[in-house]
C-alpha positions, 0 to 999 in steps of 0.5 A: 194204701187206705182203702176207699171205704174207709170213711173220710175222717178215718183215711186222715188220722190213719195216713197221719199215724194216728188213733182212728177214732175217739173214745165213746162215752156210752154204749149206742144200741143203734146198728150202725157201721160207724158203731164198734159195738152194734154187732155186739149189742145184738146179744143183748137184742136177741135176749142172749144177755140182759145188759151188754153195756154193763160190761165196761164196769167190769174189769180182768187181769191176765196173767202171761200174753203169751199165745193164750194171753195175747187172744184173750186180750184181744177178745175182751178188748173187742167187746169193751171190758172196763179195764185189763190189767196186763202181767208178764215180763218177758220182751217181744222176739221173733220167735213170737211173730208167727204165733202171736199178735205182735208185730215186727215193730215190737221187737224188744218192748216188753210184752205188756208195752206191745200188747197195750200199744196194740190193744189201745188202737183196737179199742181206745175205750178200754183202760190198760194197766201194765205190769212188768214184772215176775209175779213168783218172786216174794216183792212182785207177789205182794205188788200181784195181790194188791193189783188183785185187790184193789187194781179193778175200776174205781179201786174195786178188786177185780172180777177175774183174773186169768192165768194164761201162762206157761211156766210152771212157777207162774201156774203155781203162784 
């Protein structure tokens, strides 16, 4: 059952299986409840960093969401990166289930479909990108460095890439 806290509007789309809120254009400063990014902007406020709102410029890609991947994910969709750019090519099982972020319900999806299911309903404003595929090989290789290069916001290259897996062919690639 829906908690009674949970606002009016919210109670309806979620009893219907539906995204909760809709994307937020810009960053609000304002402390509000109803505002994902108040608590957050607090950094800003306490002089911590200059401009908070500048983090939905900025994108990250994460090779391996697995049990580091997964939270990194996760983190940095919270705060409101611009864009994730999603790498591993391995399926969901359930030996994953108790050490991971995924859900019985992912069963068998590949681990980049769950994760931008998952990471979408936490934050609809970030963009997702997903790659299913072994990046050690010589084709996927060249695809994994034209992501580097060009699969940022706008084209741009992105900022960071974040090797999160756990083989070592991966780690050396």
């Amino acid at each position: 059952e829906i908690p009674k806290s949970v606002p009016k509007d919210f109670q309806l789309k979620m009893a219907e299986g539906k995204q909760v809120r809709e994307k937020i254009e810009k960053i609000s400063e304002e402390v509000r409840d109803d505002n994902p990014y108040s608590r957050l902007m607090a950094l800003k406020r306490m002089g911590v960093v200059e401009n908070y709102e500048d983090i939905r410029t900025f994108s990250c890609l994460i090779v391996g969401l697995g049990g580091i991947g997964s939270v990194v994910g996760e983190m940095l969709t919270r705060c409101g990166i611009g864009k994730l750019l999603l790498f591993d090519y391995d399926k969901v099982e359930l030996a994953n289930m108790n050490r991971l972020f995924f859900r019985p319900e992912h069963l068998g999806f590949t681990k980049v479909e769950a994760s931008a299911k998952t990471l979408t309903e936490i934050n609809p404003d970030v963009i997702f990108e997903t790659h299913d595929y072994n990046i050690t090989t010589l084709d996927s290789y060249d695809k994994f460095m034209n992501s580097i290069a060009q699969g940022g916001i706008d084209g741009k290259p992105v900022d960071l890439v974040l090797c999160c897996v756990d083989n070592y062919a991966a780690r050396m690639t």
